[in-house]
TIKOLBA-22662 format. One record per residue (C-alpha): residue number from 1; residue in three letters; z negated, y negated, x negated. Coordinates in Angstrom, 1 decimal. Each point is the difference from the previous one (the first is absolute). Last residue first. Example, Ala and Ser with C-alpha at 12.3 -4.5 7.8 and 13.67 -1.06 7.14 Angstrom:
   resi   resn        Z        Y        X
      2    SER     -7.1      1.1    -13.7
      1    ALA     -0.7      3.4      1.4
//
This chain:
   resi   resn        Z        Y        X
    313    UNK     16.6     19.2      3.2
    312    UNK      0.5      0.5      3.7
    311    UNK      2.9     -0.8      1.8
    310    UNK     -0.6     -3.3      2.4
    309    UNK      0.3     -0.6      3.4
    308    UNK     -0.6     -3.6      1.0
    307    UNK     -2.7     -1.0      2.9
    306    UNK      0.6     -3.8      1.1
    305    UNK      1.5      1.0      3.5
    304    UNK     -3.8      1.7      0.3
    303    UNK     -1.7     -3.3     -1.5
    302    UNK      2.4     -1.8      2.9
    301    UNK     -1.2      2.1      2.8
    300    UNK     -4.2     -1.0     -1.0
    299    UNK     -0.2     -0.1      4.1
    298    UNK     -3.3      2.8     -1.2
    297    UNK      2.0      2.3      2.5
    296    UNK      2.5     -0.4     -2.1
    295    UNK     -1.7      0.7     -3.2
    294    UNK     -1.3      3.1      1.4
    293    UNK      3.3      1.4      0.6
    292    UNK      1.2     -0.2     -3.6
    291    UNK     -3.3      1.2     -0.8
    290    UNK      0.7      2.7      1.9
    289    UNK      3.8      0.5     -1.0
    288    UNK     -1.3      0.1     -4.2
    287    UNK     -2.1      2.5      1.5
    286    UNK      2.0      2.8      1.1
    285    UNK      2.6     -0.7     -2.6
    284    UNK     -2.7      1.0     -2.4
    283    UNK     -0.6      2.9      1.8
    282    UNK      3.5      1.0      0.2
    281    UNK      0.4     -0.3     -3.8
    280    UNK      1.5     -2.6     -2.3
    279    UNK     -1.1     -3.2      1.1
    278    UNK      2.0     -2.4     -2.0
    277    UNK     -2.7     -2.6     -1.6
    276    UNK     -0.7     -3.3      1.9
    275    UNK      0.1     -3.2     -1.3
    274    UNK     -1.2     -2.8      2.6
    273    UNK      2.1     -3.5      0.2
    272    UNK     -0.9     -3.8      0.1
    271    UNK     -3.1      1.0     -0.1
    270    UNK     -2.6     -1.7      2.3
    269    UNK     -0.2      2.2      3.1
    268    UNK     -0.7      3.2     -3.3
    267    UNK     -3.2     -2.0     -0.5
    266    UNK     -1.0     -0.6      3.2
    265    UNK      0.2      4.2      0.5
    264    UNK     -1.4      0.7     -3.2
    263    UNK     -3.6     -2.3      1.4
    262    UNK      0.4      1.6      3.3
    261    UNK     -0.2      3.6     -1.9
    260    UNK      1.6      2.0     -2.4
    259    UNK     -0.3      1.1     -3.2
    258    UNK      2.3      0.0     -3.2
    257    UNK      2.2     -2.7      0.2
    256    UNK      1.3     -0.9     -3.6
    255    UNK      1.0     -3.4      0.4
    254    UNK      2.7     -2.2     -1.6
    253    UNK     -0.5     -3.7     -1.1
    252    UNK      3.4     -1.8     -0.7
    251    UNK     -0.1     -3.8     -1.3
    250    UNK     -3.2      0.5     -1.3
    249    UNK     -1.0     -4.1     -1.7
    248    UNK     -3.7      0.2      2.0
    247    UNK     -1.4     -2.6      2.8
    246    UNK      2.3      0.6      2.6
    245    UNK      0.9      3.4      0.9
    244    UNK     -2.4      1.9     -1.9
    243    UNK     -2.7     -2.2      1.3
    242    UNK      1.2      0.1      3.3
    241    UNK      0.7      3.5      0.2
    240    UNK     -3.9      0.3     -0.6
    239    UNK     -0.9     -1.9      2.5
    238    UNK      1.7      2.1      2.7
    237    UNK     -1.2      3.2     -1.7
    236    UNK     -3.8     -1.6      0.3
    235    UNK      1.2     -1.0      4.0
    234    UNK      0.7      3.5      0.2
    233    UNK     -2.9      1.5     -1.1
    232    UNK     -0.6      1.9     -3.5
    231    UNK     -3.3      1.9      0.2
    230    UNK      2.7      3.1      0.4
    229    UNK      0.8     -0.4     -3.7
    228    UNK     -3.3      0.0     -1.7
    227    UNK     -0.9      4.0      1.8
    226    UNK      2.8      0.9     -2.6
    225    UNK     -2.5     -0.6     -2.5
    224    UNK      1.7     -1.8     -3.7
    223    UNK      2.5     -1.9      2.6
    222    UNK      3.8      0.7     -1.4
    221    UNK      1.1     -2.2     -3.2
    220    UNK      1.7     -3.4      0.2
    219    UNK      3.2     -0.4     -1.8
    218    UNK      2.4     -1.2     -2.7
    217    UNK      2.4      2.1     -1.2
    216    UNK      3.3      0.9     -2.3
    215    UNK     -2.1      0.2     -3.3
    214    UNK     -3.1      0.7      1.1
    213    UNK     -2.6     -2.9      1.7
    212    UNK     -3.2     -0.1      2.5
    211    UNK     -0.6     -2.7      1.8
    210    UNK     -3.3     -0.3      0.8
    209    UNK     -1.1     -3.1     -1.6
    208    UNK      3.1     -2.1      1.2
    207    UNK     -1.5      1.6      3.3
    206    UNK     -2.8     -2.1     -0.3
    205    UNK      1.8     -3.2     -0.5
    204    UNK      1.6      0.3      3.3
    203    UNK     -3.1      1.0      1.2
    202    UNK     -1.8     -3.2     -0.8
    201    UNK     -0.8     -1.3      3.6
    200    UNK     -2.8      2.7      0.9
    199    UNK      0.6      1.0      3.0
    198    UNK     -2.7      2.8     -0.7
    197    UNK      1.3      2.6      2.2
    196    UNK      3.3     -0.3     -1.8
    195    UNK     -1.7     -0.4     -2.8
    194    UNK     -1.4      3.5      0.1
    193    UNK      3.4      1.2      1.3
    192    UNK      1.2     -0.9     -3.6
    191    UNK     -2.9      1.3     -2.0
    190    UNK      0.9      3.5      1.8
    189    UNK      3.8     -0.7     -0.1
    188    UNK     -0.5      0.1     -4.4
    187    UNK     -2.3      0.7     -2.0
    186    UNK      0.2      3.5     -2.1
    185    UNK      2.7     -0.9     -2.5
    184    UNK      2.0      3.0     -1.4
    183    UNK     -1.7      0.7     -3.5
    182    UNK      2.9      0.0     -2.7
    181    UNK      0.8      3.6     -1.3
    180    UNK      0.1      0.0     -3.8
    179    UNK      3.3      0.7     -1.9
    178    UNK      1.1      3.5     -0.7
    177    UNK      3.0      0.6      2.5
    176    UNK      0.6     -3.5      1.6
    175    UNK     -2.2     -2.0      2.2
    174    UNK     -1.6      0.9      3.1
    173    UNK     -1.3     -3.1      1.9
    172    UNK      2.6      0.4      2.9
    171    UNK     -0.8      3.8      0.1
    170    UNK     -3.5     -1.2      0.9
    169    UNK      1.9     -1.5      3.5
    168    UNK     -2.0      2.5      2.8
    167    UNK     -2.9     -1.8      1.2
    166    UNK     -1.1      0.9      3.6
    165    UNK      0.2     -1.0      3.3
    164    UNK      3.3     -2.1     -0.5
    163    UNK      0.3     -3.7      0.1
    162    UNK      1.7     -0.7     -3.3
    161    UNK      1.7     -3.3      0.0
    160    UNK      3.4     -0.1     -2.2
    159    UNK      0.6     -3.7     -1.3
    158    UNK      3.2     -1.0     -0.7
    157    UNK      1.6     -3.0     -2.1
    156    UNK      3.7      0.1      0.7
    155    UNK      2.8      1.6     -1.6
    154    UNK     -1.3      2.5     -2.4
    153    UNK     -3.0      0.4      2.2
    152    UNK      2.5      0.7      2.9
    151    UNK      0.4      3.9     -1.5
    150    UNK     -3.5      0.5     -1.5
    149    UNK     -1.2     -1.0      3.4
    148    UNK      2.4      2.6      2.3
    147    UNK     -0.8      2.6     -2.7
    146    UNK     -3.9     -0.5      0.7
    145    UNK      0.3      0.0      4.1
    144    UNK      2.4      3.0     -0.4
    143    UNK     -2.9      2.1     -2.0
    142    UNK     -2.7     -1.5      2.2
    141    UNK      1.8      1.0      3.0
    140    UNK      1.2      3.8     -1.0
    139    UNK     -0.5      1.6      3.4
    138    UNK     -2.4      2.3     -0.9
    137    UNK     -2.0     -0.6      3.4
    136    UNK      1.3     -1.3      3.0
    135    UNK      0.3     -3.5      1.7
    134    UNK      1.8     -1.4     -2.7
    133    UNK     -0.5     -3.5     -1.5
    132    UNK      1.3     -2.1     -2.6
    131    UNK     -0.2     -4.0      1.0
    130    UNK      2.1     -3.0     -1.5
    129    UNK     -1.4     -3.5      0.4
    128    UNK      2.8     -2.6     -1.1
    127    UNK     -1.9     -3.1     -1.7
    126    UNK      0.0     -3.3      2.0
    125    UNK      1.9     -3.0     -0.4
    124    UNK     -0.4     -3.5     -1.7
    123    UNK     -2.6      1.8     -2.3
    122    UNK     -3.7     -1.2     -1.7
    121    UNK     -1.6     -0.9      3.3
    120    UNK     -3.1     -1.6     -0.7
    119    UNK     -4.0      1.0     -0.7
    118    UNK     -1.2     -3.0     -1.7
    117    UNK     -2.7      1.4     -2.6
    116    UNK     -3.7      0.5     -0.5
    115    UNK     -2.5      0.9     -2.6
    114    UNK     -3.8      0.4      1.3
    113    UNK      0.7      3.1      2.2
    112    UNK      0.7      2.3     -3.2
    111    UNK      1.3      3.1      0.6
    110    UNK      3.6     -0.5     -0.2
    109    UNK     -1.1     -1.7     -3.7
    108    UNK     -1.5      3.3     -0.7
    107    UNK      3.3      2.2      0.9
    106    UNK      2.5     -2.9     -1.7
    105    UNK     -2.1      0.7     -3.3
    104    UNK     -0.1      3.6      0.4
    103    UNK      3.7      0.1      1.0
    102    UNK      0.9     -2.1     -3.3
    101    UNK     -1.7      2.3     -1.9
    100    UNK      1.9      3.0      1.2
     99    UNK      3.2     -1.5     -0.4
     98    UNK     -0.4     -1.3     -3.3
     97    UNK     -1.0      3.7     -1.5
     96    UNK     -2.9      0.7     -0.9
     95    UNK     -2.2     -1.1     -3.7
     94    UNK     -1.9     -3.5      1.7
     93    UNK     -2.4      2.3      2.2
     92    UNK     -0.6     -2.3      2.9
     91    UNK     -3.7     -1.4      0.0
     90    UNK     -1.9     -2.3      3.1
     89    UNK     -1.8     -2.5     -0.5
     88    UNK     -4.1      0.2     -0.6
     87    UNK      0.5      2.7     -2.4
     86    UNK     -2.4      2.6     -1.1
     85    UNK      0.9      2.1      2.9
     84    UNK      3.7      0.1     -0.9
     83    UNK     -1.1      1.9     -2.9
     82    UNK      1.2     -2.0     -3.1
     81    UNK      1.5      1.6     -3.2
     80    UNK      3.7      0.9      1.7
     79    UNK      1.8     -2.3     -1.4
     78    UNK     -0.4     -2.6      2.7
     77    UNK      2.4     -2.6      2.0
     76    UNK     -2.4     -2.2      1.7
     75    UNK      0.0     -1.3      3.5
     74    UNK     -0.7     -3.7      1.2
     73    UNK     -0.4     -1.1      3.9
     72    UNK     -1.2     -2.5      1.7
     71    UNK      1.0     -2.4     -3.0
     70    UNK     -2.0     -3.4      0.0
     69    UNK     -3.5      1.2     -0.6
     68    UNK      1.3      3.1     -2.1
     67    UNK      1.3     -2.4     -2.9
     66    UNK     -2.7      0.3     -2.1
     65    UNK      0.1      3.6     -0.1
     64    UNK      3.7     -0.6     -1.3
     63    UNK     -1.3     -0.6     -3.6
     62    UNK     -2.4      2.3     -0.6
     61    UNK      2.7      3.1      1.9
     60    UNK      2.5     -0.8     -2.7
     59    UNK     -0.1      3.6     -1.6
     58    UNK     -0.3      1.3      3.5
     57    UNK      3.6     -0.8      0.4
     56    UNK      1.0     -2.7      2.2
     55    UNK      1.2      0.2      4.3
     54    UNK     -0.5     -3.0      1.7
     53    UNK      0.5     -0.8      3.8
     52    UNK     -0.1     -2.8      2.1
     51    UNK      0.8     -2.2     -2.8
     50    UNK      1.2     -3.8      1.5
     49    UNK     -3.6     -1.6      0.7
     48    UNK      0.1     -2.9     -2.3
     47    UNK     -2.3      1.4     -2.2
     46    UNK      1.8      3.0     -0.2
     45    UNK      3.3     -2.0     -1.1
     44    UNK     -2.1     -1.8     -3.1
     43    UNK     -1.9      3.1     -1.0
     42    UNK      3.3      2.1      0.0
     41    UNK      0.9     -3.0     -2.4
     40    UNK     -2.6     -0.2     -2.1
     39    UNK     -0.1      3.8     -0.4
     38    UNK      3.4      0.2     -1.6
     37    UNK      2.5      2.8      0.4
     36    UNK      0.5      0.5      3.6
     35    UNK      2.5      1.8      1.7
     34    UNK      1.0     -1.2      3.6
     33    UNK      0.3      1.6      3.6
     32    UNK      0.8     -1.0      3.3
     31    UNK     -0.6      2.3      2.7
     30    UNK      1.2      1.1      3.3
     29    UNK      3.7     -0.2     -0.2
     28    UNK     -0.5      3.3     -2.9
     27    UNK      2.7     -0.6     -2.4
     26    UNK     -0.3      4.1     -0.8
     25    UNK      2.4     -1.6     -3.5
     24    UNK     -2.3     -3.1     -0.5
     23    UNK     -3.3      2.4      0.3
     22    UNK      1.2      2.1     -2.2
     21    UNK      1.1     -2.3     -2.8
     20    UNK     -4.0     -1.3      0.4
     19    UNK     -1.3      3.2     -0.4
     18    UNK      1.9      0.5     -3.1
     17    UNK     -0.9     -2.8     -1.6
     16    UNK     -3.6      0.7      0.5
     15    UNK     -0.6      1.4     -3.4
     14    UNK      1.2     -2.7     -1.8
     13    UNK     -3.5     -0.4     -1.8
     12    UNK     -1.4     -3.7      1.4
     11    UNK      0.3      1.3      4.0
     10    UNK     -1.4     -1.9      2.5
      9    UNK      2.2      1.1      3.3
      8    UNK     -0.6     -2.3      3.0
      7    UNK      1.2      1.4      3.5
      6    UNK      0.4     -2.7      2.7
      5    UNK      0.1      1.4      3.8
      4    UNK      2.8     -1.8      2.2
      3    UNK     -1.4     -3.1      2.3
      2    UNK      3.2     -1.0      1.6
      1    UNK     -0.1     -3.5      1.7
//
Protein backbone atom coordinates (compact mmCIF):
# COMPACT_ATOMS: atom_id res chain seq x y z
CA UNK A 1 0.00 0.00 0.00
CA UNK A 2 1.31 3.66 -0.63
CA UNK A 3 2.24 5.49 2.52
CA UNK A 4 2.38 9.29 0.94
CA UNK A 5 3.33 12.08 3.62
CA UNK A 6 0.11 13.94 5.09
CA UNK A 7 0.46 17.81 5.45
CA UNK A 8 -2.17 19.40 7.83
CA UNK A 9 -2.75 23.20 7.39
CA UNK A 10 -4.66 24.92 10.61
CA UNK A 11 -5.48 28.04 9.50
CA UNK A 12 -8.72 30.05 11.15
CA UNK A 13 -7.53 33.65 9.19
CA UNK A 14 -7.50 32.63 5.41
CA UNK A 15 -4.15 33.06 5.25
CA UNK A 16 -3.11 29.62 4.23
CA UNK A 17 -5.37 29.54 1.24
CA UNK A 18 -2.77 30.24 -0.86
CA UNK A 19 -0.45 27.54 0.30
CA UNK A 20 -2.90 25.15 -0.16
CA UNK A 21 -3.79 26.33 -4.07
CA UNK A 22 -0.01 25.84 -4.44
CA UNK A 23 0.32 22.71 -3.32
CA UNK A 24 -2.78 21.41 -5.63
CA UNK A 25 -1.22 23.15 -8.76
CA UNK A 26 2.92 21.59 -7.95
CA UNK A 27 0.49 18.30 -7.30
CA UNK A 28 3.43 16.87 -5.54
CA UNK A 29 2.82 12.51 -5.86
CA UNK A 30 4.45 12.43 -2.56
CA UNK A 31 2.14 14.21 -0.26
CA UNK A 32 -1.35 14.60 0.53
CA UNK A 33 -2.37 17.74 1.87
CA UNK A 34 -5.60 19.35 3.50
CA UNK A 35 -6.61 22.80 5.06
CA UNK A 36 -7.99 22.85 8.32
CA UNK A 37 -10.30 25.13 9.85
CA UNK A 38 -11.53 23.56 13.04
CA UNK A 39 -9.44 22.17 15.82
CA UNK A 40 -11.81 19.38 16.65
CA UNK A 41 -11.37 17.98 13.64
CA UNK A 42 -7.45 18.15 13.01
CA UNK A 43 -7.71 16.77 16.64
CA UNK A 44 -9.86 13.93 15.49
CA UNK A 45 -7.49 12.84 12.27
CA UNK A 46 -4.28 13.37 14.45
CA UNK A 47 -5.44 11.19 16.92
CA UNK A 48 -5.96 8.60 14.63
CA UNK A 49 -2.54 8.88 13.23
CA UNK A 50 -3.28 10.47 9.66
CA UNK A 51 -1.09 14.09 10.12
CA UNK A 52 2.48 13.56 9.57
CA UNK A 53 2.99 16.96 9.17
CA UNK A 54 1.42 20.27 10.43
CA UNK A 55 2.29 23.60 9.54
CA UNK A 56 -0.05 26.61 11.91
CA UNK A 57 0.81 30.11 12.58
CA UNK A 58 2.48 30.82 15.86
CA UNK A 59 -0.67 32.60 16.84
CA UNK A 60 -2.20 28.99 17.34
CA UNK A 61 0.93 27.53 18.73
CA UNK A 62 -1.34 26.82 22.57
CA UNK A 63 -3.45 24.82 20.85
CA UNK A 64 -1.32 22.64 18.56
CA UNK A 65 1.29 21.96 21.43
CA UNK A 66 -1.04 19.49 22.45
CA UNK A 67 -1.01 17.73 19.51
CA UNK A 68 2.95 17.23 19.29
CA UNK A 69 2.58 13.59 20.89
CA UNK A 70 0.85 12.36 17.73
CA UNK A 71 2.36 14.65 14.97
CA UNK A 72 6.29 14.05 14.42
CA UNK A 73 6.50 16.99 13.05
CA UNK A 74 4.64 20.63 13.42
CA UNK A 75 6.26 24.01 12.06
CA UNK A 76 4.96 27.44 12.60
CA UNK A 77 4.53 30.27 10.27
CA UNK A 78 5.99 33.43 12.20
CA UNK A 79 5.86 37.20 11.89
CA UNK A 80 9.06 37.69 12.57
CA UNK A 81 8.75 38.31 16.71
CA UNK A 82 10.23 34.85 17.67
CA UNK A 83 14.02 33.84 17.41
CA UNK A 84 14.04 30.43 16.13
CA UNK A 85 15.96 29.69 19.30
CA UNK A 86 13.05 30.42 21.49
CA UNK A 87 11.04 27.95 19.76
CA UNK A 88 10.88 24.27 20.33
CA UNK A 89 9.54 23.78 16.47
CA UNK A 90 10.88 25.03 13.92
CA UNK A 91 9.79 28.93 12.35
CA UNK A 92 9.36 29.93 8.52
CA UNK A 93 8.89 33.64 8.12
CA UNK A 94 5.11 33.72 7.11
CA UNK A 95 5.68 37.36 4.81
CA UNK A 96 7.90 35.39 1.50
CA UNK A 97 6.85 34.21 -1.23
CA UNK A 98 4.87 30.65 -1.54
CA UNK A 99 7.63 29.06 -3.11
CA UNK A 100 10.18 29.74 -0.68
CA UNK A 101 8.01 28.63 2.24
CA UNK A 102 7.02 25.66 0.86
CA UNK A 103 10.89 24.61 0.23
CA UNK A 104 11.57 25.32 3.91
CA UNK A 105 8.76 23.16 4.97
CA UNK A 106 9.56 20.22 2.35
CA UNK A 107 13.54 20.92 3.36
CA UNK A 108 12.75 20.12 7.29
CA UNK A 109 10.40 17.38 6.64
CA UNK A 110 13.37 15.80 4.21
CA UNK A 111 15.23 15.95 7.35
CA UNK A 112 13.26 14.32 9.56
CA UNK A 113 13.90 10.40 9.95
CA UNK A 114 10.62 9.93 12.03
CA UNK A 115 8.14 10.66 8.98
CA UNK A 116 8.17 8.08 6.26
CA UNK A 117 6.71 7.49 2.81
CA UNK A 118 6.36 4.61 0.07
CA UNK A 119 9.00 5.35 -2.30
CA UNK A 120 7.22 4.19 -5.90
CA UNK A 121 7.57 4.76 -9.38
CA UNK A 122 5.57 7.90 -10.26
CA UNK A 123 6.03 7.43 -14.48
CA UNK A 124 5.16 4.54 -16.96
CA UNK A 125 8.52 5.69 -18.79
CA UNK A 126 11.49 7.39 -17.98
CA UNK A 127 12.56 11.04 -18.34
CA UNK A 128 15.04 11.85 -21.40
CA UNK A 129 18.54 12.82 -19.82
CA UNK A 130 20.17 15.49 -21.97
CA UNK A 131 23.92 16.34 -21.27
CA UNK A 132 26.02 19.71 -22.35
CA UNK A 133 29.59 19.24 -22.41
CA UNK A 134 32.73 20.47 -24.20
CA UNK A 135 36.04 19.42 -23.62
CA UNK A 136 37.55 23.02 -23.89
CA UNK A 137 37.00 26.05 -22.24
CA UNK A 138 34.58 29.04 -23.33
CA UNK A 139 32.62 26.81 -25.16
CA UNK A 140 29.28 28.33 -24.31
CA UNK A 141 27.74 25.01 -22.41
CA UNK A 142 25.86 26.50 -19.72
CA UNK A 143 24.49 29.15 -22.07
CA UNK A 144 23.21 26.30 -24.72
CA UNK A 145 22.28 24.00 -21.66
CA UNK A 146 19.88 27.01 -20.40
CA UNK A 147 18.35 27.89 -23.90
CA UNK A 148 17.88 24.13 -24.65
CA UNK A 149 15.57 24.04 -21.09
CA UNK A 150 13.68 27.30 -21.59
CA UNK A 151 12.95 25.87 -25.13
CA UNK A 152 11.32 22.20 -24.05
CA UNK A 153 10.02 23.83 -20.79
CA UNK A 154 7.20 25.19 -22.87
CA UNK A 155 6.54 21.73 -23.95
CA UNK A 156 7.50 19.45 -21.35
CA UNK A 157 8.41 19.91 -17.79
CA UNK A 158 12.35 20.34 -17.66
CA UNK A 159 14.70 20.44 -15.13
CA UNK A 160 18.30 22.01 -15.98
CA UNK A 161 21.01 20.44 -13.40
CA UNK A 162 23.92 22.65 -12.75
CA UNK A 163 27.06 20.62 -12.25
CA UNK A 164 29.70 23.14 -12.98
CA UNK A 165 32.72 24.20 -10.64
CA UNK A 166 31.39 27.28 -9.82
CA UNK A 167 28.20 29.34 -9.72
CA UNK A 168 27.57 31.48 -12.58
CA UNK A 169 23.34 31.94 -12.96
CA UNK A 170 22.87 35.48 -10.72
CA UNK A 171 21.78 36.99 -14.08
CA UNK A 172 18.88 34.53 -13.73
CA UNK A 173 17.77 36.36 -10.42
CA UNK A 174 18.24 39.91 -11.98
CA UNK A 175 15.06 41.56 -12.38
CA UNK A 176 14.24 44.52 -14.46
CA UNK A 177 15.92 48.07 -14.42
CA UNK A 178 15.08 49.57 -10.87
CA UNK A 179 13.54 46.63 -9.07
CA UNK A 180 15.53 44.75 -6.32
CA UNK A 181 17.89 41.87 -7.17
CA UNK A 182 16.59 38.55 -5.79
CA UNK A 183 19.34 36.52 -3.78
CA UNK A 184 20.37 33.49 -6.10
CA UNK A 185 19.94 30.36 -3.79
CA UNK A 186 23.09 29.08 -2.19
CA UNK A 187 22.06 25.19 -1.65
CA UNK A 188 21.91 23.27 -4.08
CA UNK A 189 24.38 19.93 -5.67
CA UNK A 190 26.40 20.34 -2.34
CA UNK A 191 23.28 19.26 -0.05
CA UNK A 192 22.49 16.92 -2.89
CA UNK A 193 25.77 14.96 -3.03
CA UNK A 194 25.42 15.03 0.78
CA UNK A 195 22.47 12.76 0.54
CA UNK A 196 23.83 10.95 -1.94
CA UNK A 197 26.39 9.83 0.58
CA UNK A 198 23.72 9.65 3.09
CA UNK A 199 21.19 7.32 1.20
CA UNK A 200 18.87 8.84 2.79
CA UNK A 201 15.43 7.72 1.19
CA UNK A 202 13.74 11.27 1.09
CA UNK A 203 15.78 12.81 -1.67
CA UNK A 204 13.13 13.04 -4.02
CA UNK A 205 11.52 15.37 -1.54
CA UNK A 206 14.72 17.04 -0.93
CA UNK A 207 15.23 18.28 -4.19
CA UNK A 208 11.59 19.65 -4.24
CA UNK A 209 13.45 21.96 -1.66
CA UNK A 210 16.15 22.79 -3.91
CA UNK A 211 14.63 23.71 -6.86
CA UNK A 212 15.11 26.86 -7.72
CA UNK A 213 12.43 28.73 -10.06
CA UNK A 214 12.40 31.99 -12.82
CA UNK A 215 10.00 32.40 -15.15
CA UNK A 216 11.14 29.85 -17.95
CA UNK A 217 13.18 27.46 -15.18
CA UNK A 218 13.43 25.15 -12.71
CA UNK A 219 16.83 23.95 -11.52
CA UNK A 220 19.42 22.85 -9.16
CA UNK A 221 22.28 25.22 -8.53
CA UNK A 222 26.18 24.38 -8.88
CA UNK A 223 28.03 22.86 -5.63
CA UNK A 224 28.66 25.97 -3.13
CA UNK A 225 32.84 24.50 -3.03
CA UNK A 226 33.81 23.05 -6.17
CA UNK A 227 35.94 20.42 -3.97
CA UNK A 228 31.74 19.14 -3.31
CA UNK A 229 31.48 17.94 -6.77
CA UNK A 230 34.39 15.43 -7.08
CA UNK A 231 33.03 13.56 -3.67
CA UNK A 232 30.34 12.46 -6.09
CA UNK A 233 31.00 8.65 -7.03
CA UNK A 234 29.46 6.83 -9.58
CA UNK A 235 27.24 4.65 -7.95
CA UNK A 236 25.94 8.24 -6.01
CA UNK A 237 25.42 9.61 -9.97
CA UNK A 238 23.82 6.24 -10.55
CA UNK A 239 21.28 6.75 -7.70
CA UNK A 240 20.73 9.95 -8.38
CA UNK A 241 19.45 9.31 -12.10
CA UNK A 242 17.18 7.11 -10.43
CA UNK A 243 15.52 9.45 -8.45
CA UNK A 244 15.17 11.87 -11.24
CA UNK A 245 14.15 9.29 -13.43
CA UNK A 246 11.62 7.61 -11.36
CA UNK A 247 10.44 9.13 -8.38
CA UNK A 248 9.97 12.94 -9.65
CA UNK A 249 7.22 14.36 -12.52
CA UNK A 250 10.64 15.79 -15.09
CA UNK A 251 9.92 14.56 -18.26
CA UNK A 252 13.29 16.13 -19.64
CA UNK A 253 16.23 16.87 -17.24
CA UNK A 254 19.27 18.55 -19.05
CA UNK A 255 22.80 18.80 -17.55
CA UNK A 256 25.25 21.36 -17.49
CA UNK A 257 28.64 19.23 -17.44
CA UNK A 258 31.20 21.16 -16.08
CA UNK A 259 34.03 18.85 -14.77
CA UNK A 260 35.12 15.74 -15.64
CA UNK A 261 35.86 12.53 -14.24
CA UNK A 262 34.54 8.77 -13.92
CA UNK A 263 31.48 10.12 -12.27
CA UNK A 264 30.81 12.73 -15.77
CA UNK A 265 31.79 9.85 -17.77
CA UNK A 266 28.68 7.41 -16.31
CA UNK A 267 26.75 10.22 -16.54
CA UNK A 268 27.25 11.22 -20.18
CA UNK A 269 26.77 6.58 -20.82
CA UNK A 270 23.30 7.49 -19.56
CA UNK A 271 22.08 10.32 -21.88
CA UNK A 272 20.19 9.63 -24.48
CA UNK A 273 22.46 12.27 -26.28
CA UNK A 274 25.56 14.73 -25.34
CA UNK A 275 25.34 18.54 -26.45
CA UNK A 276 28.41 19.70 -27.61
CA UNK A 277 29.29 23.35 -28.74
CA UNK A 278 30.94 23.94 -32.32
CA UNK A 279 34.67 24.06 -31.73
CA UNK A 280 35.70 27.04 -33.31
CA UNK A 281 39.54 27.07 -33.19
CA UNK A 282 42.18 24.43 -33.94
CA UNK A 283 42.72 23.90 -30.40
CA UNK A 284 39.41 23.21 -29.65
CA UNK A 285 39.18 20.84 -32.51
CA UNK A 286 42.24 19.31 -30.99
CA UNK A 287 40.42 18.27 -28.06
CA UNK A 288 36.93 17.73 -28.90
CA UNK A 289 39.04 14.59 -31.22
CA UNK A 290 40.78 13.47 -27.76
CA UNK A 291 37.98 13.04 -25.96
CA UNK A 292 36.39 11.72 -28.87
CA UNK A 293 39.15 9.11 -28.73
CA UNK A 294 39.15 8.61 -25.13
CA UNK A 295 35.62 7.59 -25.06
CA UNK A 296 36.51 4.74 -27.33
CA UNK A 297 38.99 3.47 -25.68
CA UNK A 298 36.66 3.69 -22.50
CA UNK A 299 34.18 0.97 -25.05
CA UNK A 300 31.71 4.11 -24.29
CA UNK A 301 31.32 4.07 -28.64
CA UNK A 302 27.74 4.71 -28.43
CA UNK A 303 28.14 8.06 -25.98
CA UNK A 304 30.61 9.22 -28.81
CA UNK A 305 27.80 8.32 -31.79
CA UNK A 306 25.53 10.20 -29.22
CA UNK A 307 27.76 13.61 -29.42
CA UNK A 308 25.58 16.43 -31.49
CA UNK A 309 27.19 19.64 -32.80
CA UNK A 310 25.57 22.50 -31.75
CA UNK A 311 26.23 26.53 -32.57
CA UNK A 312 26.76 28.36 -29.70
CA UNK A 313 24.31 30.69 -28.08
Amino acid sequence: MVKKIRFALYDKSGYMSRLILYLCKKNYQMIESRLFTSLELLKDCAGKGEVDVLLAGEEVLEEVMELEDVIPQIMLLSEGEMLREESKYPLVFKYQPVPDIIREVLSEVADNDNIYYTQQNYRKSTAELIGVYAPFGGGGVTETALDLTKKTAKQRRTLYVNLELFQGLDFLFTKEKGKEKADMPCRGMSEVIFYLKQRKEKLALKLESLIFETEEIEGIATVEDYRDIYQMQTEDMQYFLNVLTNQTEYEKVIFDIGFFNETALYLMTQCEKILMPQAVTRIQQSKESAFRRLLLRENCGQTEQNIQIVQSV
